[in-house]
Each structure stands twice: as C-alpha cells, then as structure tokens.
C-alpha positions as CSV (number, residue, x, y, z in Angstrom):
1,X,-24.5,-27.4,-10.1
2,X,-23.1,-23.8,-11.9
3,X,-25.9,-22.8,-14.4
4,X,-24.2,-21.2,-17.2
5,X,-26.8,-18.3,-18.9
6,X,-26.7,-17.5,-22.3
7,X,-26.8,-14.5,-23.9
8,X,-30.8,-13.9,-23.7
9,X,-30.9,-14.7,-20.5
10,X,-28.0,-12.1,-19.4
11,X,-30.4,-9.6,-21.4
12,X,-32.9,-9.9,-19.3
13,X,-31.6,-9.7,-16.1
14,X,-29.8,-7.3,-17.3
15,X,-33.4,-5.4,-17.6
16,X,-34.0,-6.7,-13.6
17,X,-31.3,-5.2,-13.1
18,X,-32.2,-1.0,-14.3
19,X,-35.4,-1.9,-12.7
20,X,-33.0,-2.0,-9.0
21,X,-30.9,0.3,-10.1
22,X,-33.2,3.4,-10.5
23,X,-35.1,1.7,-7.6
24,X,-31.7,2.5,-5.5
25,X,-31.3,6.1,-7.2
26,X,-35.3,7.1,-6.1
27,X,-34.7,4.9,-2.4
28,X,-31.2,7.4,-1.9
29,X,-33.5,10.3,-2.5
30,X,-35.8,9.8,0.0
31,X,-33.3,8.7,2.5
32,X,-33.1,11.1,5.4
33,X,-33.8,11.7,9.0
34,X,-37.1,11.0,10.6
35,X,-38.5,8.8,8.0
36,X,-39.1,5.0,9.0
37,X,-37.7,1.6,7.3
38,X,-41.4,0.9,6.5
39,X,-41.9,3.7,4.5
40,X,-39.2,2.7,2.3
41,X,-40.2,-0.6,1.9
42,X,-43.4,0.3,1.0
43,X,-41.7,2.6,-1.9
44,X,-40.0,0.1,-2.9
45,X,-42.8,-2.5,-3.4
46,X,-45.1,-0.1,-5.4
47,X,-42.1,0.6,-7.7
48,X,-41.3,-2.9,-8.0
49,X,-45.3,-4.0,-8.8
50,X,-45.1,-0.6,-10.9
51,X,-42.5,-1.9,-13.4
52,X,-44.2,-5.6,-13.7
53,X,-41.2,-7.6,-11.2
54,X,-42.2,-9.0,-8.1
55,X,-40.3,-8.4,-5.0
56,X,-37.4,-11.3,-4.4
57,X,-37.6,-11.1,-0.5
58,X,-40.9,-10.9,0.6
59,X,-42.5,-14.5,1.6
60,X,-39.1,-15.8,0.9
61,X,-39.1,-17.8,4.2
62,X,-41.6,-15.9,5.5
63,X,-39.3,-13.1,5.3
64,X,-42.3,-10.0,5.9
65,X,-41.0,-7.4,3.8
66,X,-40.0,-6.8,0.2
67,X,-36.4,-4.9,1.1
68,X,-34.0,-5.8,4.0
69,X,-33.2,-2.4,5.9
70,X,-30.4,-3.0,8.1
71,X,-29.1,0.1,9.9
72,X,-26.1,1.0,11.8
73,X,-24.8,-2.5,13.9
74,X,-27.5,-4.8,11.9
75,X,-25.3,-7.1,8.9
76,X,-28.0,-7.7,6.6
77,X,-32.0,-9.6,7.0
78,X,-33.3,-5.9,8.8
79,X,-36.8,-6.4,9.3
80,X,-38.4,-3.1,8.0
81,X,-40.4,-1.0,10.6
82,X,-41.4,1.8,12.9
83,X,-37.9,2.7,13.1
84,X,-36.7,6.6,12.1
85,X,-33.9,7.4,10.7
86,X,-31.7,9.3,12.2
87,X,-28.8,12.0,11.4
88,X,-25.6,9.9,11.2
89,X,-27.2,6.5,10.7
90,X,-25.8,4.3,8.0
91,X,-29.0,2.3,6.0
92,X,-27.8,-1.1,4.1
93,X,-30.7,-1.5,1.5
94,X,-30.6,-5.1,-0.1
95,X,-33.3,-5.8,-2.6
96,X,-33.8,-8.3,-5.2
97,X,-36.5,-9.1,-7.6
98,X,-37.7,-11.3,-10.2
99,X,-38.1,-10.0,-13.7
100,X,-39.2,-11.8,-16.8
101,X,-38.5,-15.5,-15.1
102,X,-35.1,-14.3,-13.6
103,X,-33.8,-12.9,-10.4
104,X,-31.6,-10.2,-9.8
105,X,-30.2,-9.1,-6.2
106,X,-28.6,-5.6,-4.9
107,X,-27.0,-4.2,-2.3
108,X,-26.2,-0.7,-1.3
109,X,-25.3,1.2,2.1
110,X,-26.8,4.6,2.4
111,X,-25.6,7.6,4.9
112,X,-28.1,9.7,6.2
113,X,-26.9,12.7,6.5
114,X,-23.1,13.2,8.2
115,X,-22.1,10.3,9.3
116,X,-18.7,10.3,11.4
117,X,-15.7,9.3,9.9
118,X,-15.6,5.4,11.2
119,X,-18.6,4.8,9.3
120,X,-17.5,6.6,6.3
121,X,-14.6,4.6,6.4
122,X,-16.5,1.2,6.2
123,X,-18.3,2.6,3.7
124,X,-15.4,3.3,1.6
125,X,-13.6,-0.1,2.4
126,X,-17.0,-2.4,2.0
127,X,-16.9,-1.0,-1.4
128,X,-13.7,-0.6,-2.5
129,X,-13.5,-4.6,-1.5
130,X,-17.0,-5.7,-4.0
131,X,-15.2,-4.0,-6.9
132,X,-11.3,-5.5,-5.9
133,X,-13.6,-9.2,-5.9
134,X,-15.3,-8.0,-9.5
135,X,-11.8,-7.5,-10.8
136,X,-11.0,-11.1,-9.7
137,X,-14.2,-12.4,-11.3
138,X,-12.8,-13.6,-14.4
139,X,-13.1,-16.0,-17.0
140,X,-10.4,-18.9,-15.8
141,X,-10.0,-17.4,-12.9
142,X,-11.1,-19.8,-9.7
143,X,-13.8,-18.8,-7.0
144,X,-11.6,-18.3,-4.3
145,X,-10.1,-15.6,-6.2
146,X,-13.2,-13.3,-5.6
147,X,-12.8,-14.2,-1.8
148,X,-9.2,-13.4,-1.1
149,X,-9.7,-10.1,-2.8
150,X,-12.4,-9.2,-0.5
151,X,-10.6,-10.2,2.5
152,X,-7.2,-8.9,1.7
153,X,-9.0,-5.2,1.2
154,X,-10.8,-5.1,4.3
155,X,-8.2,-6.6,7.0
156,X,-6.0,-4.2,5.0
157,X,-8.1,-1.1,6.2
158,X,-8.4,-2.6,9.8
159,X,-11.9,-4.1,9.3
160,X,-13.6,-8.0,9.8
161,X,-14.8,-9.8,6.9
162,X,-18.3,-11.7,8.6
163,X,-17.6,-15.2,7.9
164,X,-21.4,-17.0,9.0
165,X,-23.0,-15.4,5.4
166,X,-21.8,-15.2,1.7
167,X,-22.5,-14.6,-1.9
168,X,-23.8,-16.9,-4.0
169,X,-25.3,-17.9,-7.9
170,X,-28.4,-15.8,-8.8
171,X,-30.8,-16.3,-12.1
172,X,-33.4,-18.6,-12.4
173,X,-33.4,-19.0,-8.7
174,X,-32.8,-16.1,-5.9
175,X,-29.7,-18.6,-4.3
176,X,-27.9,-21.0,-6.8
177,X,-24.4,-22.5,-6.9
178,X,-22.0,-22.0,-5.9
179,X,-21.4,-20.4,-2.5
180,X,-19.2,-17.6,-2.5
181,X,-17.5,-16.7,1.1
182,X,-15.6,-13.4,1.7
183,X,-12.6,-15.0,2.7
184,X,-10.0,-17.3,2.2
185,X,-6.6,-17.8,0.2
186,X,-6.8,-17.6,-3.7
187,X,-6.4,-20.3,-6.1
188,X,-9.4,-22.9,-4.9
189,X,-12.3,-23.6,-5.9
190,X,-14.2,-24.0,-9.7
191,X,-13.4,-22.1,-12.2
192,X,-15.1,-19.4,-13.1
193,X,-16.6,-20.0,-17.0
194,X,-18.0,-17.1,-19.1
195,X,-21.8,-17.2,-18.4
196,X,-21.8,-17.4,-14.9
197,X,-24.0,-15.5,-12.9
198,X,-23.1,-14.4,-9.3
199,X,-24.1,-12.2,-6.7
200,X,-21.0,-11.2,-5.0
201,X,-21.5,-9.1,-1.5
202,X,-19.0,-8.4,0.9
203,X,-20.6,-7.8,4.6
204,X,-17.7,-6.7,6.8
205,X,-17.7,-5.2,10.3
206,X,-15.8,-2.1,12.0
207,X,-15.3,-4.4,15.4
208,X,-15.4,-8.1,15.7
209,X,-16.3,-10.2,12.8
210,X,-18.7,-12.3,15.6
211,X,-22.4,-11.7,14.6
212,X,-25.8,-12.9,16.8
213,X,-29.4,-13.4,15.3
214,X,-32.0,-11.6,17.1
215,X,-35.3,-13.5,18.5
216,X,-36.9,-12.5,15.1
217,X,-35.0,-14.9,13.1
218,X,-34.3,-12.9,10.7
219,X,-32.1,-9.7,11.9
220,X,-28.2,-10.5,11.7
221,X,-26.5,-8.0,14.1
222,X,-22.6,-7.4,15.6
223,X,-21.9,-9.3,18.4
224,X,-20.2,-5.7,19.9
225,X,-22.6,-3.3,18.3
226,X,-19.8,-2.3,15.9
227,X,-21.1,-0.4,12.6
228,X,-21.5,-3.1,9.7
229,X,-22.0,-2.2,5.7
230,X,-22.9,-4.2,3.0
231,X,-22.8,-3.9,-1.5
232,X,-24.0,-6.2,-3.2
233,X,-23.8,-6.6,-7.6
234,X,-25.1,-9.0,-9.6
235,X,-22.7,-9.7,-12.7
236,X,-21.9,-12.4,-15.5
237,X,-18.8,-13.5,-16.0
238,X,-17.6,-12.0,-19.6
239,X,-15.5,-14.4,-22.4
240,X,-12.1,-14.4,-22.9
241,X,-11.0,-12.6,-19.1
242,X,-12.7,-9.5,-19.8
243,X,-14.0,-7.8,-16.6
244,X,-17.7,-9.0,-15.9
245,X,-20.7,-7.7,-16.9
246,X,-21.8,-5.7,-13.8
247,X,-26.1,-6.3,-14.0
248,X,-27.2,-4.0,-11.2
249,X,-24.8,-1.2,-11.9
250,X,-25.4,1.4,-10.5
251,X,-25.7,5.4,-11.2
C-alpha cells in the first residue's frame, strides 16, 4: 500500500531533510585523501545525535554503521572502515535518518580530489538521470515513468542501469511502497497521486550492469570492477503536475 502524507507530515521531513542536507555540505568538506570511511561515519553520527535524529542505517539489519560509504567499484551498502581515501577515488555517501517520527534518505557521490574523466563522466550521467526521473515524477504521471527516464539517460551516455536494487516509498517507514526500479518502458505501473513520498536513486555502472555481494553481506560491488555512482532525493509528489517537492535538496 502507497501512503499518501499530508501537508504536516511533508513539513517535517522536510526538516529531516536540512538536517542531511547540511550533513552532506560538512561530509564534502572533509572529504579528501588519507582520511578513512570510519572517520566519516563517525562525523556523521555525532551530527545526526547533535540535531535530535537518529541514524536510519545503523542496526537496520544489523547493518554496523550509521552511513553507507561505497567507494570506487562498490554500488551502494559500503561497510565504513579503515579504508583511506585516496586521490582520484569516487565516495557514494548514502545516509538516512529519522526525524520527528519520519524518515528521510540521501544519496550523494563525492570526488576526492581529480578524478579522471570516466568517473567524472558517471558522475555527471548518474545525476543528470535522478533529476530527468524527478521531472517524470508527476502528479498523474505512472511509476514507470520515473524508470524509463533513468534508463534512457544512462544507456544514452554509454553506461548500465544496475537492475538487482531500486528506489522505493520513504516516511513513516525507511522502505515503503512501492518499488521503484531504474528501468523499464514508460506508461506502467500506479499512478503517481500528490502526496506521495519516494526516494528515487539511480545506481548505474561504467562496465557491466552485473553486481556480486561480498562475504560481508552487505557490500554490493561490480561484477568487472567497473566505477559505480549513486544520488539519491527524497521528494513528494506536488498537486496539479507541478514538479515535486525535492526534500533533501541539496546546496
């Protein structure tokens, strides 16, 4: 079942979501070579604690840490660690947290440093495709809407859309209804209704779209050690076809 928010409810994850978005602006900062995954995520949790949210990710599943770092060929789920960063690394930073009774859920791919010009390019592509899906996500527009837009702007660019993970409905739970894949012809699917809350996140690959989970359980990598990048926005769907409400804008 689609939960439809109302107006209140948008508010306050709407507050969630400055809480992630000047968590994202002070995480960029510090992003640089030689400091480790662990550091940030440690960051991150006193700044979430800091402004009265709890962190989404941590115990979710066990899952250890309160941020997924996910550099270079990892998709998404990076464990954080003793890892250091190093010039011409790509970082995917996905957070979420719960604010007020409601979650909110981010995504953002950092550089560190000069990155060569593959990676910039899936940079550029992963999110020029999140905001081609927000200008398909629409009040009477259908789900699958959101998913061909994706798709059709990264095969476009020469890149793989991976197929085995998705968006989905965020609010009073971290996943809700429905599922929202990053593929697939338009047309199908519900239709989208104002009030709507989704987190929409593109994952796409420079290589193969073919992904293997490592022993941890967690860590999603390419199957060819190809680059991967990863944005993530939470919206609500706005009356009357307007374009949505982007929640975790960022700065």
């Amino acid at each position: 079942m689609i939960i439809i928010k109302s107006e209140r409810e948008i508010a306050i994850m709407r507050e969630g979501g400055r809480i992630l978005n000047e968590l994202l602006l002070l995480l960029g900062e510090r992003i640089r070579a030689g400091i480790t995954t662990k550091e940030l995520d440690r960051f991150a949790e006193r700044f979430i604690k800091k402004n009265r949210a709890k962190p989404a990710f941590k115990g979710y599943g066990d899952f250890p840490a309160s941020i997924c770092t996910s550099v270079n060929e990892v998709i998404i789920h990076g464990i954080p660690g003793d890892y250091e960063l190093k010039e011409g690394d790509i970082i995917g930073i996905d957070v979420g947290i719960l604010y007020k009774g409601y979650f909110t859920d981010t995504a953002y791919t950092f550089s560190v440093g000069k990155i060569d010009a593959l990676k910039e390019k899936l940079i550029d592509a992963t999110k020029k495709s999140l905001y081609d899906a927000l200008n398909k996500t629409r009040d009477g527009n259908r789900l699958s809407d959101i998913s061909n837009a994706v798709q059709t702007c990264v095969e476009s660019c020469g890149f793989s859309v991976v197929r085995e993970f998705c968006g989905h409905g965020v609010g009073k739970k971290l996943h809700e209804d429905p599922q929202i894949v990053n593929y697939g012809p338009p047309g199908r699917g519900p239709i989208l209704k104002a009030g709507m809350t989704l987190a929409i996140e593109p994952m796409i690959n420079a290589g193969s779209p073919d992904v293997v989970i490592s022993k941890d359980g967690w860590t999603v990598v390419t199957k060819d050690d190809s680059p991967s990048a990863h944005f993530e926005h939470t919206i609500a769907i706005a009356p009357d076809g307007k374009e949505p409400i982007i929640i975790t804008e960022w700065d």
